[in-house]
ChimeraX commands (.cxc) that place a marker at each C-alpha (Angstrom):
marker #1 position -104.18,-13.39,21.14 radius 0.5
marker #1 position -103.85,-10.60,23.31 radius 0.5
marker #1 position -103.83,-6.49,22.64 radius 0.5
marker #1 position -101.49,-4.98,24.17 radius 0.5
marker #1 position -99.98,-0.80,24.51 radius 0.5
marker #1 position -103.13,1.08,24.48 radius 0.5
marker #1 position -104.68,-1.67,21.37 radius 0.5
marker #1 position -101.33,-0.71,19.33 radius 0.5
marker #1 position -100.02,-4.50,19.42 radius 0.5
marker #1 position -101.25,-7.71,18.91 radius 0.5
marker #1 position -99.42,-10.87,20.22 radius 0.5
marker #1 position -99.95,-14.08,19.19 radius 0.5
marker #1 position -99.08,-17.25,19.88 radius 0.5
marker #1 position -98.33,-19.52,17.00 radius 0.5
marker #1 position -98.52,-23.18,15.92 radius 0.5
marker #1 position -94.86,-23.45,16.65 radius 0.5
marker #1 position -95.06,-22.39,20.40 radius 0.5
marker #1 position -93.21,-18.98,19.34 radius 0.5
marker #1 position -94.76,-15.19,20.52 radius 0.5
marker #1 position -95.64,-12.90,17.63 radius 0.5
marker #1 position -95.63,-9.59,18.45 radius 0.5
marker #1 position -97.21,-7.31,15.51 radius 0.5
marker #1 position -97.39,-3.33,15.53 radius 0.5
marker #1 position -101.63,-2.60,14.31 radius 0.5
marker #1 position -100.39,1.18,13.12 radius 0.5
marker #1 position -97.82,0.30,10.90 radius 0.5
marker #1 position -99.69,-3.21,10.33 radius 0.5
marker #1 position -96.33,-5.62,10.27 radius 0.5
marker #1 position -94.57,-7.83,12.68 radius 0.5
marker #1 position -92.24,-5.95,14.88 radius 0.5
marker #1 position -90.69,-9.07,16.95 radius 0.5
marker #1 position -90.46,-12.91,17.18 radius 0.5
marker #1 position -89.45,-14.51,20.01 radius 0.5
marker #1 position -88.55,-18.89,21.18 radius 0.5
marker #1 position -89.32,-17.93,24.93 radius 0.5
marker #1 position -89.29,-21.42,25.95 radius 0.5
marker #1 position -86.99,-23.86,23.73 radius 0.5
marker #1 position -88.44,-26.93,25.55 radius 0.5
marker #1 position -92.24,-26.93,25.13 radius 0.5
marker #1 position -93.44,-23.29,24.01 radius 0.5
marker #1 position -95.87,-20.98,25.33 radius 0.5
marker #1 position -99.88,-22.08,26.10 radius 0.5
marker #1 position -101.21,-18.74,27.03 radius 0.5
marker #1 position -100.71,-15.25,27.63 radius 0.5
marker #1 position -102.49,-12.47,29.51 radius 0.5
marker #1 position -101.96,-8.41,30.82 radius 0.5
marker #1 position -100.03,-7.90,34.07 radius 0.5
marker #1 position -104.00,-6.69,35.39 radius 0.5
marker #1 position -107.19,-6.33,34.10 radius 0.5
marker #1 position -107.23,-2.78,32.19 radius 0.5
marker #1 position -103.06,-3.27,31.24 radius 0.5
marker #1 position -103.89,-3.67,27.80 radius 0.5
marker #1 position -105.82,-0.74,27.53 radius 0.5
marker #1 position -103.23,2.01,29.01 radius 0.5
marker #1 position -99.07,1.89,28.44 radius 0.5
marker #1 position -97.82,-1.10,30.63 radius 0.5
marker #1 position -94.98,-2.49,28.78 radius 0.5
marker #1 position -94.95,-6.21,30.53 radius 0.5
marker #1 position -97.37,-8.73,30.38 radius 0.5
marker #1 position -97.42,-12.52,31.40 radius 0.5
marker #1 position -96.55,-15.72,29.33 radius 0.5
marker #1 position -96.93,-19.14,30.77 radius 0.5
marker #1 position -95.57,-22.57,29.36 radius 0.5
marker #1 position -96.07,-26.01,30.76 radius 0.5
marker #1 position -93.76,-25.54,33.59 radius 0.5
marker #1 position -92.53,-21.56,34.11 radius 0.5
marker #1 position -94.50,-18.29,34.09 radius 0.5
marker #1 position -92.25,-15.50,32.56 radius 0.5
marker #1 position -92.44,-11.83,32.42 radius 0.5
marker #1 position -92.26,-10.85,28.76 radius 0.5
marker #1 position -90.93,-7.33,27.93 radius 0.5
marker #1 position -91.15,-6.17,24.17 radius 0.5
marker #1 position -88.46,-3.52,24.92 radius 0.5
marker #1 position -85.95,-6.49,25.52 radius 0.5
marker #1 position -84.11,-8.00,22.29 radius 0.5
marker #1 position -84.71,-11.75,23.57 radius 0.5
marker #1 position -88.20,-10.95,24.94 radius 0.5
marker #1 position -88.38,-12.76,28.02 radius 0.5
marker #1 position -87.35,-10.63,31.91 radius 0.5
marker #1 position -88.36,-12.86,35.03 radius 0.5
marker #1 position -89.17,-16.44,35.17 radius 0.5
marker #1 position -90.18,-18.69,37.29 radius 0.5
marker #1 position -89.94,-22.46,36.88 radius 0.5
marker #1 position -92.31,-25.04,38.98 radius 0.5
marker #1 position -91.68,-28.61,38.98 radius 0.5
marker #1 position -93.66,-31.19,40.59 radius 0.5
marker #1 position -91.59,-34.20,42.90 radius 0.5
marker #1 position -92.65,-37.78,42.01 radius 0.5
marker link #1:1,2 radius 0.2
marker link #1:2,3 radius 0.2
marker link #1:3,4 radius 0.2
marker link #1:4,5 radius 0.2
marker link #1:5,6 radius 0.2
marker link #1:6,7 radius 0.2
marker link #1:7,8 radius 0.2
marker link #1:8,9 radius 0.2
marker link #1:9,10 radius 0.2
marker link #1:10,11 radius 0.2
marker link #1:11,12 radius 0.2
marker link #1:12,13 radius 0.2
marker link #1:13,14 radius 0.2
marker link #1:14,15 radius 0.2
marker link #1:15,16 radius 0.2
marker link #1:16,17 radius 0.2
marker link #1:17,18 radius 0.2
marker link #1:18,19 radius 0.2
marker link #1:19,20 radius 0.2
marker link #1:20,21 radius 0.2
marker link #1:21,22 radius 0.2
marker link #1:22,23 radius 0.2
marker link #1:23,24 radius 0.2
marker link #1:24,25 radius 0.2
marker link #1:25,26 radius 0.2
marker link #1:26,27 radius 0.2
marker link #1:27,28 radius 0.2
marker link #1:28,29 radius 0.2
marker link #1:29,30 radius 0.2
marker link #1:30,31 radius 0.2
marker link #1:31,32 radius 0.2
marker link #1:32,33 radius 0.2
marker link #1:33,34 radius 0.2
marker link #1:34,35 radius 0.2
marker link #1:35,36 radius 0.2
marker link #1:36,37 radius 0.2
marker link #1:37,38 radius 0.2
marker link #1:38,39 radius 0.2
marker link #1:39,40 radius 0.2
marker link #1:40,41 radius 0.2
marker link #1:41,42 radius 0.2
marker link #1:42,43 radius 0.2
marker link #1:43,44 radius 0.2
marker link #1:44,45 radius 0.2
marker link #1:45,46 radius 0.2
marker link #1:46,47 radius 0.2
marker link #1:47,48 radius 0.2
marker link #1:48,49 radius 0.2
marker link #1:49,50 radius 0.2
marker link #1:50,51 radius 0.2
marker link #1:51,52 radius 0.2
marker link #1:52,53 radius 0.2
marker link #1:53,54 radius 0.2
marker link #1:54,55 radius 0.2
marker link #1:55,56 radius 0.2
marker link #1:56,57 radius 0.2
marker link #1:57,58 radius 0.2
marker link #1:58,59 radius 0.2
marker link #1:59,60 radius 0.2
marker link #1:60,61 radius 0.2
marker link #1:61,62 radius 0.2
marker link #1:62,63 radius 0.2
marker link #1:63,64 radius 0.2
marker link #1:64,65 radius 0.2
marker link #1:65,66 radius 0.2
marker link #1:66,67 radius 0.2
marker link #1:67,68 radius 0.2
marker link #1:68,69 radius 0.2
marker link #1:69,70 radius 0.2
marker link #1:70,71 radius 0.2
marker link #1:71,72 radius 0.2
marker link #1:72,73 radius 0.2
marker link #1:73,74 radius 0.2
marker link #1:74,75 radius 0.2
marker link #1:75,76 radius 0.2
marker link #1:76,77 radius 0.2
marker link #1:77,78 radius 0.2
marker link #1:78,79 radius 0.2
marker link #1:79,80 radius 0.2
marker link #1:80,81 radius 0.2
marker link #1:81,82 radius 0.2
marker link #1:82,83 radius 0.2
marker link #1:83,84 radius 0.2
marker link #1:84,85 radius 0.2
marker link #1:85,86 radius 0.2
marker link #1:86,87 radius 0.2
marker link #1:87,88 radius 0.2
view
């Protein structure tokens, strides 16, 4: 779980590998999203160490291969990626 917009939001990740994304004020989900069809999410953390505390609007996601840039304010959730793969 991670607070996020000044301790306004709470995103989760659930059972099913999706991101949960619930609003604390009005206290109801606000957004879903399948960031990564393939194997879900494992973690997510703040863009830096006091980001969830103040009004940064991105914040990190990482999967068993990629590390995106999430961004609530997008409709599918997920900005930048970047995909690592490891040779034989």
């Amino acid at each position: 779980m991670l607070l996020h917009d000044n301790d306004n939001k709470l995103m989760a990740i659930g059972k099913d590998g999706k991101l949960y994304y619930h609003d604390l004020n009005k206290q109801r989900l606000v957004n879903e999203w399948q960031i990564d069809k393939e194997s879900g999410l494992l973690d997510i953390h703040p863009e830096s160490k006091f980001a969830d505390t103040t009004i940064y609007n991105t914040f990190k996601a990482i999967s068993k291969d990629t590390i995106f840039e999430v961004d609530p304010r997008l409709e599918e959730g997920a900005g930048l990626k970047k995909r690592y793969s490891t040779g034989p």
